[in-house]
C-alpha positions in Angstrom: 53.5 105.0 28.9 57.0 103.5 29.7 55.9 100.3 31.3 59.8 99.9 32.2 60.7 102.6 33.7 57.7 102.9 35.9 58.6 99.9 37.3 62.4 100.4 37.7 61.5 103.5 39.8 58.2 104.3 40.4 57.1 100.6 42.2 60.3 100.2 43.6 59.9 103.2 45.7 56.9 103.2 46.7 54.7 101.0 49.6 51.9 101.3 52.2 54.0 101.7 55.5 53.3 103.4 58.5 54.8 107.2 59.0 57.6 107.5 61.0 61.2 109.5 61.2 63.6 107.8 60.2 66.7 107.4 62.8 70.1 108.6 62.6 72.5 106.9 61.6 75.3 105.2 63.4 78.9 105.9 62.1 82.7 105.9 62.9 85.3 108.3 61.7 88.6 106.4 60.8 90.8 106.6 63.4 94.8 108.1 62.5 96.3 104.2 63.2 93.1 102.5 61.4 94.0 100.7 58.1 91.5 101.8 55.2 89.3 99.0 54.1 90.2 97.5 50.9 87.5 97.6 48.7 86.4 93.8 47.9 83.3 93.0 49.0 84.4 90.8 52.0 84.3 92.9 54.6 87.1 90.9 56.5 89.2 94.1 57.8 89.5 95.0 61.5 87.6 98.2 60.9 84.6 96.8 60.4 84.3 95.4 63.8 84.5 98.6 65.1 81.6 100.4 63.2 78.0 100.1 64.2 75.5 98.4 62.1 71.8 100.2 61.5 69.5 96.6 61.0 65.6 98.1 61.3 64.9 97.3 57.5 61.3 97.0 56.7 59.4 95.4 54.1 56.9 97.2 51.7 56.3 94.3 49.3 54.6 92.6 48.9 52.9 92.8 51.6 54.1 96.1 54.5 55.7 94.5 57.6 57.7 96.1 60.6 61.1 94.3 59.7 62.5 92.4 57.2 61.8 89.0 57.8 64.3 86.5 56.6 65.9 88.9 54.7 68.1 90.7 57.2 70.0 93.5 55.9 72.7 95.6 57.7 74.1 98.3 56.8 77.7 100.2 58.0 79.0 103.6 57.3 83.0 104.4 57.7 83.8 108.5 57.2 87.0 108.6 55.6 89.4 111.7 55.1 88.3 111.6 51.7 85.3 109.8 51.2 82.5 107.4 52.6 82.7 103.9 52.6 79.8 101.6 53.2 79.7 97.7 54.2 76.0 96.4 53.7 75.5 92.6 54.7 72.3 91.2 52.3 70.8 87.8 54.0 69.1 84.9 51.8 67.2 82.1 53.0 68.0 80.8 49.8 71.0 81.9 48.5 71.1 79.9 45.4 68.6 82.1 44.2 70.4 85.0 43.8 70.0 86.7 40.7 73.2 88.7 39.9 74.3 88.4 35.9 77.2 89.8 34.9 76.4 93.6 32.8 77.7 96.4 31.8 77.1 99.6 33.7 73.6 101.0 34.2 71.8 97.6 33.8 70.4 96.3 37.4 67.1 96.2 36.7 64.1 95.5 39.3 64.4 91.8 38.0 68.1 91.0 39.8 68.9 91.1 43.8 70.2 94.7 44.6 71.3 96.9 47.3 70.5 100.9 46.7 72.8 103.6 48.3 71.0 107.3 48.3 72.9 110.0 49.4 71.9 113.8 49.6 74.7 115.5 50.2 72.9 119.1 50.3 70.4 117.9 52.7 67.2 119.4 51.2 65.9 116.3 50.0 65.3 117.8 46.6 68.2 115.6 44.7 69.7 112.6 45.5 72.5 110.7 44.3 72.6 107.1 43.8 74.3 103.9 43.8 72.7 100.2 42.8 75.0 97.5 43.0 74.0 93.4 42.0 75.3 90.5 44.1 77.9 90.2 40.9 79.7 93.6 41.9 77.3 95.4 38.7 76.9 99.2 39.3 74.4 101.2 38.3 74.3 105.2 39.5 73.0 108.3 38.5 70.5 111.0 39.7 66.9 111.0 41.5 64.6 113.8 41.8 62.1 114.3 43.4 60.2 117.3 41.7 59.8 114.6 39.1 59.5 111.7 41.2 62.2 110.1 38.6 65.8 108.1 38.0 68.3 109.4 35.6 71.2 106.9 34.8 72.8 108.8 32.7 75.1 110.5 34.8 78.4 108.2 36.2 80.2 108.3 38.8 83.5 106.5 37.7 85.4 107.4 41.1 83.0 104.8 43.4 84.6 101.7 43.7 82.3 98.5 44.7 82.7 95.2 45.0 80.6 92.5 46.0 80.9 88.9 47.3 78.3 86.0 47.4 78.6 84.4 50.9 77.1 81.1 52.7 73.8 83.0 53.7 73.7 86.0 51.2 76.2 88.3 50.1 78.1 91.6 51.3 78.4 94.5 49.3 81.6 97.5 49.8 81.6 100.9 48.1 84.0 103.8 48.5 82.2 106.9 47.8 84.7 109.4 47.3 84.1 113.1 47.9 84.8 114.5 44.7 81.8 112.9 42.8 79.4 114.4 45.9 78.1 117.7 45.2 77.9 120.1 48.5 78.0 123.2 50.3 81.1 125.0 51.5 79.4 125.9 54.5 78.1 122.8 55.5 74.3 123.8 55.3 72.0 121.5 56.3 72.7 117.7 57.4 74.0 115.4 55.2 71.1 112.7 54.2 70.8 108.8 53.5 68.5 106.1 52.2 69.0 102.4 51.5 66.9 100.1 49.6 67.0 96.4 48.8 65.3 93.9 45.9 64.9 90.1 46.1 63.1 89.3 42.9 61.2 86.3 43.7 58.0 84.8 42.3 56.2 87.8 44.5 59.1 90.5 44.6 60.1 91.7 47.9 61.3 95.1 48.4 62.5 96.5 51.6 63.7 99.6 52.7 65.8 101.2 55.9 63.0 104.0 55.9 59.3 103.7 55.7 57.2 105.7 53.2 53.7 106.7 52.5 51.9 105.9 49.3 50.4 109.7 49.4 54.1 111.3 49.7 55.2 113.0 46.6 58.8 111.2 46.2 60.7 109.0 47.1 63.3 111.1 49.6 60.9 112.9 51.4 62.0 110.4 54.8 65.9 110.6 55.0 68.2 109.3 57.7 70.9 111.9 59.0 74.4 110.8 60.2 76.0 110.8 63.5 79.6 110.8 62.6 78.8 113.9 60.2 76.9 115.8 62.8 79.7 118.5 61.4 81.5 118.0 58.7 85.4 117.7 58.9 87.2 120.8 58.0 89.2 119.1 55.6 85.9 118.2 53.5 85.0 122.1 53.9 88.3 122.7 51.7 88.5 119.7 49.2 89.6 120.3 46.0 90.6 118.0 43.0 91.9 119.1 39.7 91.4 116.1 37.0 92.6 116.2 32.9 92.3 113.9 31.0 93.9 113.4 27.1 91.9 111.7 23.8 93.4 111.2 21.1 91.1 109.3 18.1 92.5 108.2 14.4 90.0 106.9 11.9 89.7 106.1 8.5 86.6 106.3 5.9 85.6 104.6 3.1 82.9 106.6 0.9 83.1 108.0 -2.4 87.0 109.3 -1.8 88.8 107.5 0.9 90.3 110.1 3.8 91.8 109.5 7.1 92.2 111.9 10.3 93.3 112.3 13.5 92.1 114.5 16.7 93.4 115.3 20.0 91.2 116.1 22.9 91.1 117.3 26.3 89.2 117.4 29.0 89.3 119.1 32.7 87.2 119.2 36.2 88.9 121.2 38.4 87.0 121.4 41.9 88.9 124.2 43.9 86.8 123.9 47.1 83.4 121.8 47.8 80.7 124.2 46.6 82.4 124.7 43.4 83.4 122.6 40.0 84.5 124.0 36.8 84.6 121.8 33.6 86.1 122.1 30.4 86.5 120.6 27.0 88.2 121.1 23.9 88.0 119.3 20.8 85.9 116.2 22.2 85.0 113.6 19.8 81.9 112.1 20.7 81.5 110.1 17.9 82.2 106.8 19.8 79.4 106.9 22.3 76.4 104.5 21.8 73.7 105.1 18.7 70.3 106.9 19.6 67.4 103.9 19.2 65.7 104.6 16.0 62.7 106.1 15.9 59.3 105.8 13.1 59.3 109.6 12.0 57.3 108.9 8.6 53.8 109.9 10.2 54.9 112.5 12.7 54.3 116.5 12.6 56.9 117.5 15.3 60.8 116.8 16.3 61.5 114.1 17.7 63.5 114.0 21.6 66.6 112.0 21.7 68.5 111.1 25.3 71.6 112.8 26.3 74.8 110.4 26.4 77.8 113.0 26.4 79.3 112.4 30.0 80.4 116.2 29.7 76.9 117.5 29.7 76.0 115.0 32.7 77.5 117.0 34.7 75.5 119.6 36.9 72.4 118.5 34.9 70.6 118.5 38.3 71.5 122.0 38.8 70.8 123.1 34.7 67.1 122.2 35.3 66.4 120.0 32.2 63.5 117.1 32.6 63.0 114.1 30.3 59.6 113.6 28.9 57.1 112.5 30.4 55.0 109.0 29.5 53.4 110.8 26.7 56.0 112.6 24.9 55.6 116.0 26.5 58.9 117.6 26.8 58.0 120.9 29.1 61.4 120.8 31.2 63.3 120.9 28.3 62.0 125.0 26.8 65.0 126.6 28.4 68.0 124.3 27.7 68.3 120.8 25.8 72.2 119.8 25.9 71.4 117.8 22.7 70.7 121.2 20.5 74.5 121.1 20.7 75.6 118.8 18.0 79.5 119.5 17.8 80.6 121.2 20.0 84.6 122.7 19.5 85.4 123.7 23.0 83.5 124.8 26.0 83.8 126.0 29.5 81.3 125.6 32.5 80.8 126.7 36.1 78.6 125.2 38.9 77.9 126.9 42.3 76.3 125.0 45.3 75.2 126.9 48.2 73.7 126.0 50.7 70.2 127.2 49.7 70.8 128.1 46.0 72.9 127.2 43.7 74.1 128.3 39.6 75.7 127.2 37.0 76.4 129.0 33.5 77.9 127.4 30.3 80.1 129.0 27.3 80.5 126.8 24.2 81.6 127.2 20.6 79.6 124.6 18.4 80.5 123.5 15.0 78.4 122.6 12.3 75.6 119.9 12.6 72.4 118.9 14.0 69.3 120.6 12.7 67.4 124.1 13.2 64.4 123.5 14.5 61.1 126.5 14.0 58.0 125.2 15.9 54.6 125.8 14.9 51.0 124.5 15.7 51.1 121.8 13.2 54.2 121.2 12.7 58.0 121.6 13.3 59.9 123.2 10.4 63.7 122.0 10.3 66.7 122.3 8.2 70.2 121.4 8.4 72.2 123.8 10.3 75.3 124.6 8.4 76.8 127.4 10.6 79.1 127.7 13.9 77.6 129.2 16.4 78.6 130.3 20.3 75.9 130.0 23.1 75.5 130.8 26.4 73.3 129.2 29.3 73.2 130.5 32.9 71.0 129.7 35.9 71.0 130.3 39.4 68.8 128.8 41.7 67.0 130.3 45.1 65.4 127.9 47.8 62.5 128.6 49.4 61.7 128.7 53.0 63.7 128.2 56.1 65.8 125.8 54.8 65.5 126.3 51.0 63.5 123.0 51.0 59.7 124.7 50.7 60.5 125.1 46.8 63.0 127.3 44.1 63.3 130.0 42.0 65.3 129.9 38.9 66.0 133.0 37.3 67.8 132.0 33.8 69.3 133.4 30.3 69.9 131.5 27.0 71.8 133.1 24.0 72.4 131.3 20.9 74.6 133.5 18.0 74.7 132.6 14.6 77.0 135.5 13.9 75.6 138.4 11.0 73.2 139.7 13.4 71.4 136.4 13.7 70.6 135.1 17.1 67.8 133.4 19.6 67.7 134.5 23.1 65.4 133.3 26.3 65.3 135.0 29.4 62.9 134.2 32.2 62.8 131.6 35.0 61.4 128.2 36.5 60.1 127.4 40.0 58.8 124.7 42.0 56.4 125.2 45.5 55.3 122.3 47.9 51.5 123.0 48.9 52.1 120.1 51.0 53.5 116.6 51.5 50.8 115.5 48.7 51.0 118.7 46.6 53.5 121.1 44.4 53.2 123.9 41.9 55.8 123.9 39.2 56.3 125.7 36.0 58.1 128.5 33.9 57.8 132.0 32.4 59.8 132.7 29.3 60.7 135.6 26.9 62.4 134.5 24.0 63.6 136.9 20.8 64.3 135.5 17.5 66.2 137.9 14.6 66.4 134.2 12.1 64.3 132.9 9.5 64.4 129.9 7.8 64.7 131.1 4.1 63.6 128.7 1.5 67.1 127.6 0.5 66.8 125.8 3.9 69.8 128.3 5.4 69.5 130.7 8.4 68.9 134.3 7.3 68.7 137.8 9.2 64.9 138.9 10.2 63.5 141.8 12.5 63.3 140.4 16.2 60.4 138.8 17.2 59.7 138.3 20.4 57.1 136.0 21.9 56.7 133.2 25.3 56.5 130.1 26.6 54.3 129.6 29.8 53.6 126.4 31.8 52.0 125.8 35.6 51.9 122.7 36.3 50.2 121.5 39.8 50.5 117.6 41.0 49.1 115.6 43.5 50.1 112.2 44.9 47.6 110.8 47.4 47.3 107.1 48.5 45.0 106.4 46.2 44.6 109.9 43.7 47.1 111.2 41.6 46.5 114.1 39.5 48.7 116.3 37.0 47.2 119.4 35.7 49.4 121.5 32.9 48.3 124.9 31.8 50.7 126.3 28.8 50.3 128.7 26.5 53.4 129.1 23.9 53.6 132.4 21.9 53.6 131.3 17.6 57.4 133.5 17.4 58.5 131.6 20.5 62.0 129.8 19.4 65.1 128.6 21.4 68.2 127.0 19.8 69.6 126.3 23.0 66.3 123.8 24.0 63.5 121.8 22.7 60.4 122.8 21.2 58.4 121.4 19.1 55.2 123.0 19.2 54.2 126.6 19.0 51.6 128.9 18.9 49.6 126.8 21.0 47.6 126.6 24.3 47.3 123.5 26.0 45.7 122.0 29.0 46.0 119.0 30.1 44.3 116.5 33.0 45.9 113.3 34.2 44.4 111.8 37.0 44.6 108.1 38.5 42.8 106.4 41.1 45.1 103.7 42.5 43.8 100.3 44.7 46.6 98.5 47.0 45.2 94.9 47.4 47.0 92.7 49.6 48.6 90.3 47.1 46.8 87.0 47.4 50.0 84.6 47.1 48.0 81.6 46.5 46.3 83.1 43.2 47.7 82.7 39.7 48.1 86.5 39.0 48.5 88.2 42.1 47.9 92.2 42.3 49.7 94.4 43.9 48.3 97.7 42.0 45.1 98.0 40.2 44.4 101.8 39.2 42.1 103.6 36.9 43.3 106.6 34.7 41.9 109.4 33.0 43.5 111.4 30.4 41.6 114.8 29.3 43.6 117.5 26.6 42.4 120.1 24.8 44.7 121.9 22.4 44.1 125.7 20.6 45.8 128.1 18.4 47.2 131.3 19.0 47.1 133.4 16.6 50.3 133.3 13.9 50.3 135.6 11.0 53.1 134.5 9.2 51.5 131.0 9.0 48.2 132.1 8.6 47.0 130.6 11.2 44.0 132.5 13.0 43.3 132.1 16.7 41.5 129.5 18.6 41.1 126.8 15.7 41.0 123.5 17.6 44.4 121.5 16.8 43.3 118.4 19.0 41.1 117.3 21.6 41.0 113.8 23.7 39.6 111.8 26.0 41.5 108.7 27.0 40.5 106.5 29.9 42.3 103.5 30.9 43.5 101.2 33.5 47.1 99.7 34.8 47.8 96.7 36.5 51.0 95.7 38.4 51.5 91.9 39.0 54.2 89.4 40.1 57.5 89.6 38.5 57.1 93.3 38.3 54.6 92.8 35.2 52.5 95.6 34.2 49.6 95.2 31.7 47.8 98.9 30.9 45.5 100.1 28.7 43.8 103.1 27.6 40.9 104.4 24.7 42.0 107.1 22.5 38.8 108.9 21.5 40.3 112.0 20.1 39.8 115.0 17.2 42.8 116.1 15.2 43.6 118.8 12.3 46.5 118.1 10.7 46.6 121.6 9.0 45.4 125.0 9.6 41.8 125.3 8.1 41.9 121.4 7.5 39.2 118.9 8.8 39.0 118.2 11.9 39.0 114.2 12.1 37.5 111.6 15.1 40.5 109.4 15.3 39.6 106.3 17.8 42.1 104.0 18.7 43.3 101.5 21.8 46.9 101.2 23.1 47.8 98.0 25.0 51.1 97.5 26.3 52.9 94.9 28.5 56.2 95.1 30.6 57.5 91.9 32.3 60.6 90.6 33.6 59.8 86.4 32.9 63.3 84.8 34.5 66.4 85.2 34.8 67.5 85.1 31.1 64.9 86.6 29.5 64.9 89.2 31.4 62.9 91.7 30.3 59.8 92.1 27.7 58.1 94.9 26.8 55.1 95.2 24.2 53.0 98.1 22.9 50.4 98.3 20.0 47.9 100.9 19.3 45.1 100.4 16.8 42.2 101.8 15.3 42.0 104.7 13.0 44.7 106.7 13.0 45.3 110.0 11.4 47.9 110.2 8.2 49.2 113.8 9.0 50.5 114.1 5.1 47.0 112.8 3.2 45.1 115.1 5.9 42.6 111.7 6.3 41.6 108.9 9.1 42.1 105.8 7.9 42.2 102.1 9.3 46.2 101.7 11.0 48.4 100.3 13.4 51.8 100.7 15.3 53.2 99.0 17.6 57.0 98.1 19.1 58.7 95.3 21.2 61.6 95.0 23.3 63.4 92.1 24.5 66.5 91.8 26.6 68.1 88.2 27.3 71.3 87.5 29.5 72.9 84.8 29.2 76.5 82.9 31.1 79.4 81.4 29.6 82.0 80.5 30.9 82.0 83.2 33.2 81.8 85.8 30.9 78.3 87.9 30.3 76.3 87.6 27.1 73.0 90.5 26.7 71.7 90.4 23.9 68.6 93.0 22.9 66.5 93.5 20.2 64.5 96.2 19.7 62.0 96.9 16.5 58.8 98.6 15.6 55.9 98.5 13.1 53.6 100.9 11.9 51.5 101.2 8.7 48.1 103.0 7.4 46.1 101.7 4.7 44.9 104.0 1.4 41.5 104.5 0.9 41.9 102.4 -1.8 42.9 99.4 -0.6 46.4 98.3 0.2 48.7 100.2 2.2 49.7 104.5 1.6 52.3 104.3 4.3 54.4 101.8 5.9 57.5 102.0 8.5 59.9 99.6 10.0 62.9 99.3 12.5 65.0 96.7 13.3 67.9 97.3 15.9 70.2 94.2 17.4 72.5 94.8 20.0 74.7 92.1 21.6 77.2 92.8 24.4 79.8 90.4 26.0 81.2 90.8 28.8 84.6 89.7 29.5 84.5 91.4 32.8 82.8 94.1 34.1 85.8 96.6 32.6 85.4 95.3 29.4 83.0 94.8 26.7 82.4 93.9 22.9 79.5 95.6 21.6 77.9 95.0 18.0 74.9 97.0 17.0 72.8 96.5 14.0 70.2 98.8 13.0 68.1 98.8 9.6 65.3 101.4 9.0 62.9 101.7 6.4 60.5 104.4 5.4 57.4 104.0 2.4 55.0 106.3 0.8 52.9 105.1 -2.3 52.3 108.4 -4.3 49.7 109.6 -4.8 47.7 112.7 -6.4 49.2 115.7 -5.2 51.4 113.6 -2.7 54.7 112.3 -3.7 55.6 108.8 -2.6 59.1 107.5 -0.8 61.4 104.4 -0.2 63.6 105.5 2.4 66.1 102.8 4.1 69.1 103.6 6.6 71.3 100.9 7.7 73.9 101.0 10.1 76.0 98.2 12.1 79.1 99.1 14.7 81.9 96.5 16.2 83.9 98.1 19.0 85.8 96.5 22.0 85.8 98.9 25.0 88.2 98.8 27.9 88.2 100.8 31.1 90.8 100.9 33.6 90.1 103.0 36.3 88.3 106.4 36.2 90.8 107.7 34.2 92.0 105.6 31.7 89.8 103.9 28.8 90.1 102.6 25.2 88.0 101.2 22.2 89.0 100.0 19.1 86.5 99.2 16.5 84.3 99.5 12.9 81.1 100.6 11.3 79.5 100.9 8.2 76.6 102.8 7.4 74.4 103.9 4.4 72.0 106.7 5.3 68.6 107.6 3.7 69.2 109.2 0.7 72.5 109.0 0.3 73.8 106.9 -2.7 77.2 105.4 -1.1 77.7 103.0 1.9 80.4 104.5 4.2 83.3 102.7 6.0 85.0 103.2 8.7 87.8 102.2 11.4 88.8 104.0 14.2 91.1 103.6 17.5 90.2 106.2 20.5 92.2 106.3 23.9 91.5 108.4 26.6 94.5 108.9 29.5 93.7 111.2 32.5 95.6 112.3 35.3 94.0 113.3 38.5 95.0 114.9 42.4 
C-alpha cells in the first residue's frame, strides 16, 4: 500500500455527510465595458462586487457539520470570452497558522492549507479536472477519475494563472482558467460541472467541502454543482480554436571513453481547431532533461518493473487513452492495451483526440527510435532484452457512453500495432468497459486478442516467428459501501499473449483476486492522545494458476502462488496512517519447482509531523521471504523510507528529500546470499515559484554471493544531476545544467553538460 497517496486523495475526499443535491451555481458573464480581473490574488477590481458568492461549505472532518464553522469559505465564478475565472475567499481564525511553503509545482500536499477547483467540463461526472492552489500562490493540477476513485498529477495545465494573497483573516485565492486547457463537446452536451474543496491542517485536520458526500458513494464527483451563467454555453466557446508551436533546441557535450558533442532541434504543436477536437504533434523531442525515475530493488524480482510517465506530450488525452496506474499492490491491469512508457525514443509522432458529447476517441501514429527494452511475459517470469530496432506503432480508441446521458458506463473498442519492420510485429485488438450497478457498485474490465510474429532469439535480438495469437481477459467488480469495500478481479492471460505497445508482465496465468475492507468512522475524541478517524479491517485472498505454455514447458493448472493476507489500517491526526497486514502465502518460483510457505508481516507508516518535516513515510516487511534465483525460503527483510523536509530562507524555498531502501536474504549457511541498496537525495531551491535548482543524487547497489550452480554479482549505478530550470509563461522555459553517471556494468563514468531552451508561440 501507498500510505501517501491514500491520504492525498482518498481521505481528503471522502466524509460521513448527509445526501443532498448540490445547488447551482451563481455566476456573472463579463459584461462588454467590464475590465478583466487581473490575476493577483487580491480580489480588489470592481468586478468582483458584481458577482455572487456561493458560501454553504460544510465540514466533513473531523467531525460532519452543516457549515463551516470559523472557517468561512466563498467562492465566485466570472465567465469570460475566453475562460473562467474564480475568486475564492479562505477565512482563519488564526491566520498565523497558515501553512503555505513555497514549492515547486505538484507539491500541495494534505499537510499545507489549500483550496481545490474541480471542473468537468463534459458533464458526466466520469473525469474531472483539477486545480490545488496553497496560501503561497503553489499550484498543483492534473486529472481525477472516478472509475478509479484516484488523482493523477502528472498532467499540467501551464495556461491557468493563480495567485494568491495572505490577508488580515485568511487569504484569497484568483485563477484564470482558460478554455483551451478544458476538454469539451462541440455541442454543448450535458451541463458543465463544479466542485470545491478546502484543507486547514491542524492538530485534527479539517476538511470541508461546497458539496456533501456519502461514505458508501463510489468517487469522489458523483455530487457536482452545475452553473447558472453557463446554462448554455456561448457560441463563441462552441467555436474556440487555438493553434500553439513551440521550438527546442538542446546542445550537450559528453565525456566517456571518446569525447562528442551534439546538437538537436525540436518541435512541438497543439492545434485545437474547434472545442471537441485537439491534434498534437512532435518531432525530434528530447526528453532527456525531465526528472530521473526513483530507483527501484530489482535483484529479487521475477517480472518488469512499472515506471510513471513524465513526458508532458503523452499527458495529453491520457484520460481519453484509458491507461490506469497500479494499484496498492503492484497490479498493473489498465495498463494491457497501451503504456506510453513502451515508447523509449520516440522520433516524431502525430495524435488526434475527439470529444463528443457521449463518446469520444483518440488514435496515435509514432515513429520510435532505438531504446527501452522488449519485454516477453511468462508465468514465472518476464524475459527482456535490449531493443535495438526502430519501430512505428499505432494506438486508436474510441469510446461509447452508456445510458441516457452516456454516464451509466463505456465501451472502448481499441487497436494496437507495433512494427518492427521484416515481417515482425505485435498487434492487440479488443476493447474495455466500465458499468455502474449502482451508486455503490461497477463492473469493469477488458477483452483482448493480441498476435505476436517475434521471438526473442538467444542473441537477445528480435527475430521473425509464425503468429501466435492468444488474450488477455480481466472483470473486475467493486463495491464502496459506508463501511464495506470490496474489489474482486477475475483474469485469465493467454501464455502467447504479448503487447509492445503496453505493460505486461505476467503471462500464461489465471488469477483471482479478493480485496475486501470493513471500515469504522469513530467520532474523533479530540481530548485523546491518538485520535481516530478510520479504523478498518482488510482481507486479501489470491490464488494464481497456469495455463498451459508449450514453448516453456509449462503444463496447465500448476499453482504459481496462493495467499492469505489479513490486516488492519488506521488513520489518525495529522493525516497519519499506521497499516498492517500477515502475508501467509505459497510460491513456485519455477515451473515444476517447490512450492514454498513464505510468511512474512509488512508494517508501514505515513505521517505529515509539522510543517518542515513534512512528510514521512516507512515500510518494512519481514519474515521468510522467497529468493526467486536459489528457488528457497529463507530468513529476509526489505523495507524503504521517505522523507520530505521544507525549509525558508530568506524567502526563497528549500525541499529537500531523501529516499532509500533496503533489502537482503540470508544463505543457508550463514551470512547473507543477496543484498540490495538505494540511496536517492534530491534538493530543490526555490528562487521563486518560476524557478528552481535541482540536484539529484542517486547510488544503487546490487550483491549476489555465488554459489553452486548460481553465479554471484556486485552491481553499482551511480548517478548525480545539477540543473537550474526557468519558466516564463506557458510557452517559454530554459535549463542549463550537468550530470555524471556510471551505470551497472559499464567500465567508464560519463560526463555531461547540456543547455535546452524551449520558445513557443501561441493564438
Amino acid at each position: 500500500m501507498n500510505a501517501f497517496f491514500r491520504s492525498a486523495a482518498g481521505s481528503v475526499l471522502l466524509g460521513a455527510a448527509a445526501s443532498f443535491a448540490a445547488p447551482p451555481l451563481p455566476g456573472h458573464v463579463l459584461g462588454p465595458h467590464e475590465a478583466r480581473p487581473r490575476i493577483d490574488g487580491r480580489l480588489d477590481e470592481a468586478v468582483w462586487r458584481e458577482v455572487p458568492a456561493f458560501e454553504a461549505f460544510r465540514q466533513f472532518r473531523p467531525d460532519s457539520r452543516p457549515d463551516a464553522g470559523a472557517y468561512r469559505t466563498r467562492v465566485q465564478v466570472l465567465v469570460e470570452p475566453h475562460a473562467l475565472v474564480f475568486a475564492i475567499t479562505a477565512t482563519d481564525p488564526e491566520p498565523a497558522r497558515l501553512l503555505a511553503p513555497l514549492l515547486r509545482r505538484d507539491q500541495v500536499w494534505p499537510d499545507q492549507d489549500s483550496v481545490t477547483v474541480w471542473v468537468d467540463a463534459m458533464g458526466r461526472q466520469q473525469i474531472a479536472q483539477f486545480l490545488r492552489v496553497n496560501p503561497a500562490g503553489v499550484v498543483a493540477d492534473g486529472v481525477y477519475t472516478a472509475a478509479t476513485d484516484g488523482e493523477d498529477e502528472t498532467p499540467d495545465f501551464l495556461e491557468v494563472e493563480a495567485a494568491a494573497q495572505r490577508t488580515a483573516d485568511g487569504y484569497t485565492v484568483e485563477i484564470r482558467w482558460p478554455l483551451i486547457n478544458l476538454r469539451y463537446a462541440q455541442d454543448g452536451g450535458l451541463p458543465w460541472r463544479f466542485a470545491f474543496t478546502r484543507r486547514v491542517p491542524r492538530e485534527l485536520p479539517i476538511a470541508l467541502t461546497s458539496t456533501a458526500r456519502e461514505r458508501q458513494d463510489a468517487n469522489a464527483i458523483r455530487d457536482m454543482h452545475t452553473l447558472d451563467a453557463l446554462a448554455e454555453l456561448p457560441a463563441s466557446w462552441l467555436e474556440a480554436s487555438h493553434l500553439r508551436v513551440k521550438a527546442e533546441g538542446t546542445w550537450r557535450r559528453t565525456e566517456a571513453e571518446r569525447s562528442a558533442q551534439r546538437g538537436n532541434l525540436g518541435l512541438a504543436l497543439q492545434w485545437r481547431p474547434r472545442a471537441d477536437w485537439v491534434v498534437d504533434g512532435l518531432w525530434r523531442p528530447d526528453f532527456s532533461q525531465d526528472e530521473l525515475d526513483a530507483p527501484q530493488l530489482s535483484g529479487n524480482t521475477q517480472f518488469a518493473l512499472f515506471l510513471p510517465e513524465k513526458r508532458a506530450f503523452f499527458l495529453e488525452s491520457s484520460d481519453v487513452v484509458g491507461q490506469q496506474p497500479p494499484d496498492d499492490w503492484g497490479q498493473a491491469r489498465g495498463l494491457a492495451a497501451f503504456y506510453s512508457r513502451a515508447v523509449a525514443a520516440p522520433r516524431a509522432g502525430l495524435r488526434a483526440t475527439w470529444r463528443g458529447v457521449h463518446d469520444e476517441a483518440t488514435a496515435l501514429l509514432m515513429r520510435d527510435e532505438p531504446g527501452g527494452t522488449w519485454l516477453r511475459p511468462g508465468a514465472y517470469a518476464t524475459d527482456s532484452a535490449d531493443n535495438t530496432l526502430p519501430s512505428t506503432l499505432l494506438f486508436a480508441r474510441h469510446r461509447w457512453g452508456l445510458g441516457p446521458d452516456g454516464g451509466s458506463g463505456a465501451l472502448a473498442p481499441l487497436v494496437s500495432l507495433r512494427d518492427w519492420g521484416a515481417g515482425r510485429h505485435t498487434a492487440v485488438a479488443g476493447f474495455d468497459g466500465l458499468w455502474h450497478l449502482s451508486a455503490t457498485d461497477q463492473l469493469s474490465g477488458h477483452l483482448l486478442r493480441s498476435q505476436d510474429s517475434t521471438a526473442l532469439g538467444a542473441d537477445g535480438q528480435l527475430q521473425r516467428a509464425a503468429a501466435l495469437g492468444s488474450h488477455n481477459a480481466w472483470l473486475l467488480w467493486r463495491h464502496r459501501g459506508e463501511h464495506w469495500r470490496v474489489n474482486a478481479h477475475w483474469e485469465s492471460i493467454g501464455a502467447g499473449f504479448v503487447n509492445d505497445n503496453g505493460f505486461v508482465p505476467q503471462a500464461g496465468i489465471r488469477r483471482s483476486t479478493l480485496e475486501t475492507g470493513y471500515a469504522l468512522h469513530p467520532q474523533a475524541d479530540t481530548s485523546s492522545a491518538f485520535p481516530l478517524y478510520e479504523l478498518e479491517g482488510t482481507l486479501r485472498l489470491q490464488d494464481v494458476r497456469t495455463l498451459r505454455d508449450a514453448r516453456r514447458g509449462v503444463p496447465a493448472g500448476e499453482t504459481v502462488g496462493q495467499a492469505v493476507q489479513p490486516g488492519w489500517f488506521l488513520l489518525g491526526p495529522r493525516d497519519t496512517e499506521l497499516w498492517g497486514h500477515a502475508n501467509l502465502q505459497r510460491l513456485r518460483a519455477r515451473t515444476g519447482g517447490a512450492l514454498h510457505a513464505a510468511n512474512s508481516l509488512s508494517l508501514g507508516l505515513g505521517t505529515h509531523p509539522g510543517p518542515r518535516l513534512s512528510f514521512v513515510n516507512l515500510e518494512l516487511e519481514a519474515g521468510r521471504l522467497l529468493d526467486v534465483d536459489a528457488d528457497r525460503v529463507v530468513p529476509g527483510a526489505h523495507g524503504s523510507v521517505f522523507v520530505s523536509n521544507r525549509q525558508s530562507i530568506g524567502g526563497w524555498g528549500l525541499l529537500a528529500e531523501w529516499r532509500a531502501a533496503r533489502s537482503r536474504l540470508q544463505s543457508p549457511t550463514g551470512g547473507w546470499a543477496l543484498s540490495e541498496r538505494s540511496n536517492a537525495l534530491k534538493l530543490v531551491l526555490l528562487p521563486s515559484a518560476a524557478q528552481a535548482l535541482r540536484l539529484v543524487h542517486q547510488r544503487t547497489r546490487s550483491q549476489r554471493v555465488g554459489e553452486a550452480l548460481l553465479a554471484g554479482w556486485d552491481d553499482r549505478d551511480t548517478i548525480s544531476t545539477l540543473t537550474w530550470l526557468a519558466r516564463e509563461g506557458p510557452l517559454r522555459n530554459w535549463s542549463v545544467g550537468a550530470s555524471h553517471a556510471r551505470p551497472a556494468g559499464e567500465p567508464q563514468s560519463r560526463t555531461e553538460v547540456f543547455v535546452k531552451w524551449q520558445e513557443g508561440w501561441g493564438r
